[in-house]
N, CA, C and O atoms as a GROMACS GRO file, in nm:
protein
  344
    1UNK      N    1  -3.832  -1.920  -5.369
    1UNK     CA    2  -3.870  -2.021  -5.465
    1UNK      C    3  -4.014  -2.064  -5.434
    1UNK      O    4  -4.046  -2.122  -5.330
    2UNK      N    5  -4.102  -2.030  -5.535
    2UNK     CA    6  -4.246  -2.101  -5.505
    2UNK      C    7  -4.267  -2.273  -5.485
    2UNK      O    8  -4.190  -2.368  -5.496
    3UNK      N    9  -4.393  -2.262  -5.453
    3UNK     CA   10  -4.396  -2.441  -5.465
    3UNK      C   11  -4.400  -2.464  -5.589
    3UNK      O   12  -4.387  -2.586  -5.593
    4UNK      N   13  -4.408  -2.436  -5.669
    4UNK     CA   14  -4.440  -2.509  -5.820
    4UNK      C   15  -4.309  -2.492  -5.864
    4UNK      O   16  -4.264  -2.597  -5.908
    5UNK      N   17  -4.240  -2.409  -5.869
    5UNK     CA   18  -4.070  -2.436  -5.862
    5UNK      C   19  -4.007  -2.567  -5.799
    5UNK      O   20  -3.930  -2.644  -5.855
    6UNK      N   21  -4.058  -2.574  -5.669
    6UNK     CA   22  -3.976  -2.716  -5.631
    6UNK      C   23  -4.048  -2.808  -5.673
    6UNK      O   24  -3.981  -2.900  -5.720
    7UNK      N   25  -4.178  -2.828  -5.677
    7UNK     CA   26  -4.230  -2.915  -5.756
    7UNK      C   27  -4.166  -2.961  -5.878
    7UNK      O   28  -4.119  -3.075  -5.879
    8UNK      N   29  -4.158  -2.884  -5.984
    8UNK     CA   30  -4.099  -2.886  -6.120
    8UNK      C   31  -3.984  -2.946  -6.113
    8UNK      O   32  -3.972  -3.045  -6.185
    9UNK      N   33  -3.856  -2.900  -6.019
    9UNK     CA   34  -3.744  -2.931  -5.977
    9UNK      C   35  -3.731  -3.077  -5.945
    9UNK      O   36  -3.676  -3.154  -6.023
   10UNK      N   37  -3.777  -3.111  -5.844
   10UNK     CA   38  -3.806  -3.222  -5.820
   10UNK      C   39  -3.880  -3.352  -5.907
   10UNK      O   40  -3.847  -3.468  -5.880
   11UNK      N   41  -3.964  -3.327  -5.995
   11UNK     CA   42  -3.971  -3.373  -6.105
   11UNK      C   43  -3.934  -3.397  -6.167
   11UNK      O   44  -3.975  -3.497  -6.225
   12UNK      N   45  -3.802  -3.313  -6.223
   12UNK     CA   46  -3.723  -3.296  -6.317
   12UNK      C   47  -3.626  -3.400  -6.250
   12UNK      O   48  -3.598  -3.489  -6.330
   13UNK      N   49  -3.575  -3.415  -6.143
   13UNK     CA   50  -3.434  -3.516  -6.033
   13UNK      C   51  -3.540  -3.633  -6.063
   13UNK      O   52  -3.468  -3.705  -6.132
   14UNK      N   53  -3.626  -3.678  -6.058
   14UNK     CA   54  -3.747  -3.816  -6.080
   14UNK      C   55  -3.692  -3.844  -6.246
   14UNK      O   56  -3.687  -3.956  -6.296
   15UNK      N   57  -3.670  -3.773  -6.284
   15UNK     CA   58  -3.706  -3.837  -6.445
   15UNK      C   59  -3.579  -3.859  -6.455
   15UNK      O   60  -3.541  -3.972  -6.485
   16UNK      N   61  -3.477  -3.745  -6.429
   16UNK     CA   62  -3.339  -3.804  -6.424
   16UNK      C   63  -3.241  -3.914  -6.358
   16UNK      O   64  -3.122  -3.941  -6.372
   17UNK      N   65  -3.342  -3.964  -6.281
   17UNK     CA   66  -3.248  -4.094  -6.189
   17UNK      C   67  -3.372  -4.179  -6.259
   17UNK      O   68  -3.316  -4.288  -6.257
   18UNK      N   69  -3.472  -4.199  -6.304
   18UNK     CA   70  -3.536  -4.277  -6.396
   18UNK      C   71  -3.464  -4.371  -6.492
   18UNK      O   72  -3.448  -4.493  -6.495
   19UNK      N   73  -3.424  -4.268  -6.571
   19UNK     CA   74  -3.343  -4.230  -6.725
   19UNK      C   75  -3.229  -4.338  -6.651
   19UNK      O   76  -3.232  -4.461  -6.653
   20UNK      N   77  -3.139  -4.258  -6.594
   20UNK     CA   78  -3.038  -4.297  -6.516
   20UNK      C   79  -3.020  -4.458  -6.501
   20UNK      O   80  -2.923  -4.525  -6.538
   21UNK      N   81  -3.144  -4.505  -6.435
   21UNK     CA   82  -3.141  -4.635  -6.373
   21UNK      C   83  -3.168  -4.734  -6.536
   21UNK      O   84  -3.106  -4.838  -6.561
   22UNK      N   85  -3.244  -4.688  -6.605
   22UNK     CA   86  -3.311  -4.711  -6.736
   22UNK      C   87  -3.164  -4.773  -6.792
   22UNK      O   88  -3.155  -4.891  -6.826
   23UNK      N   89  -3.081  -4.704  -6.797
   23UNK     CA   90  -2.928  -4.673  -6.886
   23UNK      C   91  -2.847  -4.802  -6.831
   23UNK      O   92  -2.788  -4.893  -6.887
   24UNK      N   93  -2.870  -4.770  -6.702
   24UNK     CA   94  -2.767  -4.852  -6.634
   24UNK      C   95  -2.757  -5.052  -6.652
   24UNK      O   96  -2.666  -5.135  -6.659
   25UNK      N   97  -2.893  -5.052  -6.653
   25UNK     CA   98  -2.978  -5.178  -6.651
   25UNK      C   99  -2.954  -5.183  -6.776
   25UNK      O  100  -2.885  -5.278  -6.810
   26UNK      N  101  -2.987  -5.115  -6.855
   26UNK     CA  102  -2.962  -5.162  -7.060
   26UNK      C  103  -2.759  -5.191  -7.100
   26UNK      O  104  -2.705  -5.230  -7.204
   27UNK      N  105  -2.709  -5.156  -6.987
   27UNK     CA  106  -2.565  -5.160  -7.068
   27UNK      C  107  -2.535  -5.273  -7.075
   27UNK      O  108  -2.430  -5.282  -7.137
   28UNK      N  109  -2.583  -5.395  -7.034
   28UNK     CA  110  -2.516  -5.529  -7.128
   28UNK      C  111  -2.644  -5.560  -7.190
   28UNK      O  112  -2.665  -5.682  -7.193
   29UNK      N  113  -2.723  -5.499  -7.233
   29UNK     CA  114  -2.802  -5.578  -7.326
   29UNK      C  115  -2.852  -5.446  -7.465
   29UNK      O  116  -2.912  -5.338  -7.470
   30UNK      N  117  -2.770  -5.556  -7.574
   30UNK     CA  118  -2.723  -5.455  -7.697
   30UNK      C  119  -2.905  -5.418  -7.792
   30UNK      O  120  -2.999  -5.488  -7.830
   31UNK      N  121  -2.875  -5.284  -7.793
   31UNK     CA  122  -3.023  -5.251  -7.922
   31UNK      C  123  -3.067  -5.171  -7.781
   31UNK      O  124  -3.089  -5.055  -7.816
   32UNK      N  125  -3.088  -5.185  -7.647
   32UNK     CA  126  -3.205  -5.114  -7.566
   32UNK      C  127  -3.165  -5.006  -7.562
   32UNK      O  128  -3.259  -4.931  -7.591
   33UNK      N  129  -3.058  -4.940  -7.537
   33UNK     CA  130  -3.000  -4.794  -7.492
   33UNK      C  131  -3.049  -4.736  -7.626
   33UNK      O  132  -3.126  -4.665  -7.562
   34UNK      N  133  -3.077  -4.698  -7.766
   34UNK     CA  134  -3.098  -4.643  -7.841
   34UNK      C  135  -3.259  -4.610  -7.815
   34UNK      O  136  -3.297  -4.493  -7.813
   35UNK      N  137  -3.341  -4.709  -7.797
   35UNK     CA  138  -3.452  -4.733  -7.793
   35UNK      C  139  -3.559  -4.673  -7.625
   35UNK      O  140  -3.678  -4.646  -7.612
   36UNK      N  141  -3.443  -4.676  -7.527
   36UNK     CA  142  -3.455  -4.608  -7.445
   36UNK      C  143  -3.469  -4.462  -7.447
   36UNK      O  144  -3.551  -4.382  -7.402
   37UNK      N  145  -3.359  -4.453  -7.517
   37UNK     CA  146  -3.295  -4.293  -7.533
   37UNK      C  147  -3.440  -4.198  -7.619
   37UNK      O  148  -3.483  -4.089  -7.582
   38UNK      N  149  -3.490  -4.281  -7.739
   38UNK     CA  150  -3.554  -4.282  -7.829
   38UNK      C  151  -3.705  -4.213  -7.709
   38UNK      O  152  -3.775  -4.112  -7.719
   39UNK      N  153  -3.702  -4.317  -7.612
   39UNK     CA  154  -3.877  -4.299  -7.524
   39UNK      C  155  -3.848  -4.134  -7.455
   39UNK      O  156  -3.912  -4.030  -7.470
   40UNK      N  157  -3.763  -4.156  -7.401
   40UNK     CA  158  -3.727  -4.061  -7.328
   40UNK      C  159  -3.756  -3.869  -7.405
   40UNK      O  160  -3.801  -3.766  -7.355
   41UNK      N  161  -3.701  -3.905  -7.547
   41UNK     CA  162  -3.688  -3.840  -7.635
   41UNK      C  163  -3.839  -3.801  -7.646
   41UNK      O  164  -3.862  -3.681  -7.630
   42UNK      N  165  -3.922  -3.866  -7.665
   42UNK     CA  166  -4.094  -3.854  -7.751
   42UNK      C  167  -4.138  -3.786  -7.610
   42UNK      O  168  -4.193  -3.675  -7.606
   43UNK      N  169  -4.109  -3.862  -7.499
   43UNK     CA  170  -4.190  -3.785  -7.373
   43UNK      C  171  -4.148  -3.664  -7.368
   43UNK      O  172  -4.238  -3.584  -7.339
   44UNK      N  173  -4.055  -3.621  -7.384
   44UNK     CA  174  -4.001  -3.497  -7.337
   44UNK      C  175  -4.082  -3.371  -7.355
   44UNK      O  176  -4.058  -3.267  -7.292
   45UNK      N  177  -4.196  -3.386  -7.460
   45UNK     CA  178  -4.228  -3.271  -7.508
   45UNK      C  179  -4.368  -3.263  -7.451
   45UNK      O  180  -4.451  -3.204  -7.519
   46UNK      N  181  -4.408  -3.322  -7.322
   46UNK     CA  182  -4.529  -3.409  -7.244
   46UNK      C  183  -4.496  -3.220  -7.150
   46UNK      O  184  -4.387  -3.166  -7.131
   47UNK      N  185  -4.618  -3.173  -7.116
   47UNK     CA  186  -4.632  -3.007  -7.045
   47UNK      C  187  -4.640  -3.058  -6.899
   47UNK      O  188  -4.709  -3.150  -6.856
   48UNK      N  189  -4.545  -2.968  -6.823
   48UNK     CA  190  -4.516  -3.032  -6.659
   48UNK      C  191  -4.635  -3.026  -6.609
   48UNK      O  192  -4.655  -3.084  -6.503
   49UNK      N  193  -4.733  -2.959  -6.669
   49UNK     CA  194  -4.901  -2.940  -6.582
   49UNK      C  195  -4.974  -3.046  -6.628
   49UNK      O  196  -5.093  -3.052  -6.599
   50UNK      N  197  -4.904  -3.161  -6.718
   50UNK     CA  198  -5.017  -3.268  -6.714
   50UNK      C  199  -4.969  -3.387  -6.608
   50UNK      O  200  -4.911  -3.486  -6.653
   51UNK      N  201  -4.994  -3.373  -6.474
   51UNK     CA  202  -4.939  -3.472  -6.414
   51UNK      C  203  -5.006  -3.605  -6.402
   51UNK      O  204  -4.939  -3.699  -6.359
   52UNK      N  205  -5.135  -3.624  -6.437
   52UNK     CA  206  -5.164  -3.779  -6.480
   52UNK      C  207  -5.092  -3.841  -6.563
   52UNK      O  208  -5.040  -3.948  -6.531
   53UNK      N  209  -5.079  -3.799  -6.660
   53UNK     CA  210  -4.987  -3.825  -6.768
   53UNK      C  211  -4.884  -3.884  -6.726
   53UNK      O  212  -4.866  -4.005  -6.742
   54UNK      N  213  -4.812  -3.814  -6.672
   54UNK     CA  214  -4.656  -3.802  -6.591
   54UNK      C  215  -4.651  -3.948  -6.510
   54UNK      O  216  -4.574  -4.043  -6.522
   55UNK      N  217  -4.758  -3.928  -6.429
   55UNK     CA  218  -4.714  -4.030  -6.318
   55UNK      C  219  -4.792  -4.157  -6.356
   55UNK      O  220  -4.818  -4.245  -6.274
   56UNK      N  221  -4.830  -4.161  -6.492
   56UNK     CA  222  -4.882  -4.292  -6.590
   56UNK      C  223  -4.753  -4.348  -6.576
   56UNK      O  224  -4.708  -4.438  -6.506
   57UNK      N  225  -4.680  -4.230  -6.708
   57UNK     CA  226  -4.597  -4.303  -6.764
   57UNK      C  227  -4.484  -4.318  -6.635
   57UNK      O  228  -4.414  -4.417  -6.659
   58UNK      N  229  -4.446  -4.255  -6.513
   58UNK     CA  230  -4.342  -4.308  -6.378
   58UNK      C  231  -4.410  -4.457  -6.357
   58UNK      O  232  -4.333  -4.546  -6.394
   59UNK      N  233  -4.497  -4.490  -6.323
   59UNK     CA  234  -4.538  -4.604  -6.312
   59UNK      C  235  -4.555  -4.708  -6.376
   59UNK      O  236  -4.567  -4.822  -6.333
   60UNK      N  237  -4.556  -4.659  -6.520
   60UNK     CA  238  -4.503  -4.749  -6.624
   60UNK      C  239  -4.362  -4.825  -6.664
   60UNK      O  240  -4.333  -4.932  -6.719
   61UNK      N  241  -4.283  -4.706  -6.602
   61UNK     CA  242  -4.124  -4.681  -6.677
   61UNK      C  243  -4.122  -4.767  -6.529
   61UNK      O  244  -4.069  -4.876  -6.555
   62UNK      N  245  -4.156  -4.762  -6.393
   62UNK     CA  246  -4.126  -4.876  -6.307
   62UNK      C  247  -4.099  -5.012  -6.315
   62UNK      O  248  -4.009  -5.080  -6.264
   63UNK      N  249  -4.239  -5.058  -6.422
   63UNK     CA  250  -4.249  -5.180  -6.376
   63UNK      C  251  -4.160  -5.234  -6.500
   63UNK      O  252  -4.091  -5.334  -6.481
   64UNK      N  253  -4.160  -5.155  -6.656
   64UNK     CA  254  -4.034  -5.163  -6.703
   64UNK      C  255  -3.889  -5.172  -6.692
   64UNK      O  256  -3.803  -5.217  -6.768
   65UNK      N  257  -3.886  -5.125  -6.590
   65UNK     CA  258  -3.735  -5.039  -6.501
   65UNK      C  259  -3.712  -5.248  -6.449
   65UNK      O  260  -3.626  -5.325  -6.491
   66UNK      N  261  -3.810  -5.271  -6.366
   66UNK     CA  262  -3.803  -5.384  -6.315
   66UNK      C  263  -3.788  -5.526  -6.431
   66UNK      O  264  -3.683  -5.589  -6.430
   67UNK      N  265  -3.866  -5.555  -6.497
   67UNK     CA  266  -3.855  -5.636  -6.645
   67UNK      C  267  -3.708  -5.626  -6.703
   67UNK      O  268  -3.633  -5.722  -6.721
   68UNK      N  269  -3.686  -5.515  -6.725
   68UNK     CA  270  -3.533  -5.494  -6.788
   68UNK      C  271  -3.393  -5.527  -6.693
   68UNK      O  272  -3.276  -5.529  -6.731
   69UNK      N  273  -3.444  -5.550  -6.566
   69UNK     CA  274  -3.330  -5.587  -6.389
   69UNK      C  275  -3.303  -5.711  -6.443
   69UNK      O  276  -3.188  -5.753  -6.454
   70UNK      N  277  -3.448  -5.804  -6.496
   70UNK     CA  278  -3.452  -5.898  -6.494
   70UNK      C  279  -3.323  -6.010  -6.587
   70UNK      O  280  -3.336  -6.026  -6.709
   71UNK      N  281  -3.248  -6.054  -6.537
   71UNK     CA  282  -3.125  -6.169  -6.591
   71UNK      C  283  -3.202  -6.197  -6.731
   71UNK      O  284  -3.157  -6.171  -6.843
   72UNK      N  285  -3.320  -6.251  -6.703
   72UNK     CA  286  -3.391  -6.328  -6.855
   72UNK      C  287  -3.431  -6.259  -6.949
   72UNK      O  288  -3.468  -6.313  -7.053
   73UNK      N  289  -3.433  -6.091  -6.929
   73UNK     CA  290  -3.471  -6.034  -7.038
   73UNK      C  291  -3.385  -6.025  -7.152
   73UNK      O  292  -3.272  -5.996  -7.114
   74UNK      N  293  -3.393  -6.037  -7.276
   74UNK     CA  294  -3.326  -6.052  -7.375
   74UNK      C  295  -3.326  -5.983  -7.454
   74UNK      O  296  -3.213  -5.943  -7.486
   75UNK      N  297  -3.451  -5.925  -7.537
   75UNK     CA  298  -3.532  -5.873  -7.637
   75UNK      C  299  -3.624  -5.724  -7.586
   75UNK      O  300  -3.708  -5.700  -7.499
   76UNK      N  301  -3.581  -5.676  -7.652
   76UNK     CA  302  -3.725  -5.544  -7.637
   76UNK      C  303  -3.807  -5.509  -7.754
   76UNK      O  304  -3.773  -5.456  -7.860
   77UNK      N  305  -3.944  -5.557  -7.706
   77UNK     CA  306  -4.075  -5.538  -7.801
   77UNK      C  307  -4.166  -5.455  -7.836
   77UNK      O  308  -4.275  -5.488  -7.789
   78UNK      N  309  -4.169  -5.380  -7.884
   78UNK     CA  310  -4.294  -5.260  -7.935
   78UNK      C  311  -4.386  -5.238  -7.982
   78UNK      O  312  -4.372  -5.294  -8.091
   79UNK      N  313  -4.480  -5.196  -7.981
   79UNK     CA  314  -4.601  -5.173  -8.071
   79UNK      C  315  -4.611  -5.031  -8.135
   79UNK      O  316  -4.557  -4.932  -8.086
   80UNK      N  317  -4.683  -5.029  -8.248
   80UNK     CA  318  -4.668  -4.927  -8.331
   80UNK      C  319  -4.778  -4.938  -8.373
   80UNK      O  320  -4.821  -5.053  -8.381
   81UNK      N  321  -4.884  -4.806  -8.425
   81UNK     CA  322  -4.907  -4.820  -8.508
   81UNK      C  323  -4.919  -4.820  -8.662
   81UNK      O  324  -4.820  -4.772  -8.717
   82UNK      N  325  -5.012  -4.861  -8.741
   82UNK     CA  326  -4.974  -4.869  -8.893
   82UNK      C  327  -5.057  -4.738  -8.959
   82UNK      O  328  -5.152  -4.668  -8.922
   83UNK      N  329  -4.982  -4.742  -9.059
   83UNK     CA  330  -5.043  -4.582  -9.156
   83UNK      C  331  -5.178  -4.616  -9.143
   83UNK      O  332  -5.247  -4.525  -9.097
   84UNK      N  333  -5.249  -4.741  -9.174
   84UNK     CA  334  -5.373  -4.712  -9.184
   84UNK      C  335  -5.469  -4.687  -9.070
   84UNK      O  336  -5.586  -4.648  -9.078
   85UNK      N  337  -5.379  -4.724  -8.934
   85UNK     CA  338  -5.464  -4.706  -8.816
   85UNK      C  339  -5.474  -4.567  -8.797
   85UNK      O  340  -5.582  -4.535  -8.747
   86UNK      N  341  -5.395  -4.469  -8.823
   86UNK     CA  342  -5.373  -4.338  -8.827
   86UNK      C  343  -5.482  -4.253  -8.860
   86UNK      O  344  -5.466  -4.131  -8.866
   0.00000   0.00000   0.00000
């Protein structure tokens, strides 16, 4: 097995106990698991050779991961943009 094999591999076990923890933390709070599922979904198609990218969004999905632990979170908020920003 090369290194970029276990690399990949290992990457792949990161995103899945991510996801994982993501899920776990959303099951009493109704609307996030779709919306989770939804992020997870758009990244997926992100090329394993862009690893800035990657470890943006790990460090992102952290401090999210943490916000969503949180007892007081209630609501999940998004931004989008509009046809005309496009």
């Amino acid at each position: 097995m090369t290194l970029r094999a276990v690399y990949d591999k290992a990457e792949e076990t990161i995103v899945i106990h991510v996801k994982t923890a993501f899920l776990r933390a959303a099951q009493d709070k109704p609307g996030f698991i779709p919306r989770i599922r939804d992020e997870f979904r758009a990244n997926a198609t992100i090329k394993k050779t862009d690893v800035m990218h990657i470890e943006y969004l790990y460090r992102r999905g952290q401090r999210q991961l943490e916000l969503l632990k949180d007892v007081n979170t209630k609501q999940l908020g998004t931004f989008s943009k509009s046809k005309e920003d496009s």
